[in-house]
C-alpha positions in Angstrom: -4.0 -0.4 -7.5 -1.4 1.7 -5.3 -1.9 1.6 -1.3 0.2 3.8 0.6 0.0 4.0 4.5 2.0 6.6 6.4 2.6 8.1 10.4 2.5 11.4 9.5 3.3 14.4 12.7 0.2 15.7 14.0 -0.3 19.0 11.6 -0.8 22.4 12.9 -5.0 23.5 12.2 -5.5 25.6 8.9 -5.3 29.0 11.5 -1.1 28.3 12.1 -0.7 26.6 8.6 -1.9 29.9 6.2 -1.2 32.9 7.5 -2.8 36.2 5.9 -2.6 40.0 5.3 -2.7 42.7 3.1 -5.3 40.9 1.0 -3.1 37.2 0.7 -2.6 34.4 2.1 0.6 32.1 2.6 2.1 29.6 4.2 3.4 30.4 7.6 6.1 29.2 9.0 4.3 26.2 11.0 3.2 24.9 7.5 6.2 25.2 6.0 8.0 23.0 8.6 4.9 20.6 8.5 5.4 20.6 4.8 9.3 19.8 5.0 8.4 17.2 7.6 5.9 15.4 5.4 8.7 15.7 2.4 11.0 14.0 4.0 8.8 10.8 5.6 7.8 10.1 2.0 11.2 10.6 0.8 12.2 7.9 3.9 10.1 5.7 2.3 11.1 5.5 -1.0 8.7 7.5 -2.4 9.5 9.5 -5.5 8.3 12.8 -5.9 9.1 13.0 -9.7 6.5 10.4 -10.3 3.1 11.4 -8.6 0.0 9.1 -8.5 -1.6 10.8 -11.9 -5.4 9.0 -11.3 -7.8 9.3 -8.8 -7.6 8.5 -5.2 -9.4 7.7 -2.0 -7.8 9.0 1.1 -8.7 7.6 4.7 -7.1 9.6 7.8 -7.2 8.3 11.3 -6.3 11.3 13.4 -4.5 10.5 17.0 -5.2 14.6 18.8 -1.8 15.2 20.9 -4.1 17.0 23.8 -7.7 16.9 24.7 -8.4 20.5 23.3 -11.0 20.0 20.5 -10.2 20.3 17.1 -12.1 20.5 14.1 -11.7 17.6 11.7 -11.5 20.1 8.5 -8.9 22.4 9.8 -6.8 19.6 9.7 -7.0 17.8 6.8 -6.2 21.0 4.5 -2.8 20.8 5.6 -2.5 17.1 5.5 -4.0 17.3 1.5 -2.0 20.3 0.8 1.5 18.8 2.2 1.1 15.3 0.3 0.6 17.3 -2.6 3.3 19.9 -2.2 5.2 16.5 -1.4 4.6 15.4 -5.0 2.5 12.4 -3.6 0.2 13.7 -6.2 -0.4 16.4 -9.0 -3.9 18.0 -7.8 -6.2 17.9 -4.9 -9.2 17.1 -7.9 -7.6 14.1 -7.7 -9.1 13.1 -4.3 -12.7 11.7 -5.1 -13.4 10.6 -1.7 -11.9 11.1 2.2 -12.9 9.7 5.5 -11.3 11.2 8.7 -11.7 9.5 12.1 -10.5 10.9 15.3 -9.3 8.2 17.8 -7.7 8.5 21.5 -5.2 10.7 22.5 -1.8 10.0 22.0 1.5 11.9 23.3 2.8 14.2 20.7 -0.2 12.9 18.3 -0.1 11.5 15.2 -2.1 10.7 11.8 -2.1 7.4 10.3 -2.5 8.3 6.7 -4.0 5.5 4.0 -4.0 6.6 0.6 -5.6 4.6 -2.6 -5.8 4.4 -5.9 -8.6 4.1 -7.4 -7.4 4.0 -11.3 
């Protein structure tokens, strides 16, 4: 079994991450610094992104908010999942058979502490 546990930056909600128009959607420039970011911590690491976790995983997010404004849960965990996979952490969000997310006290500047399992 793998266990991974990473500080990953506080990630701008789903509405900065994807922008849209003209009938599609992308990735906006907020997500595609947050994306970068997220790159380079697992490269920090050691983590190689040519060799992805291929089985199923659990993934368990404790969420630090940088400010009191509220913030829903879901917004942010789309970019979390989609940045660990752009990352090459690994191949498919199917992959993810189960997720917990639990906000805690604010911090300055925020953060996520990221645990991520395998389950294969």
């Amino acid at each position: 079994m793998i266990e991974i546990r990473l500080k990953l930056p506080y990630p701008p909600s789903v509405n900065h991450y994807w922008k849209h128009g003209r009938g599609r959607a992308w990735i906006g420039e907020k997500g595609q610094k947050y994306r970068k970011d997220v790159r380079n911590i697992l490269l920090i690491d050691g983590f190689d992104p040519y060799k992805p976790i291929t089985g199923n995983i659990k993934i368990d997010v404790y969420m630090y908010p940088p400010d009191r404004r509220k913030r829903d849960a879901d917004n942010i965990i789309k970019a979390v999942f989609d940045a660990l996979q752009h990352a090459g952490l690994y191949k498919d969000d199917y992959q993810i058979t189960g997720f917990a997310v639990t906000r805690l006290e604010r911090v300055a500047g925020g953060y996520l502490d990221v645990r991520i399992m395998s389950l294969d």
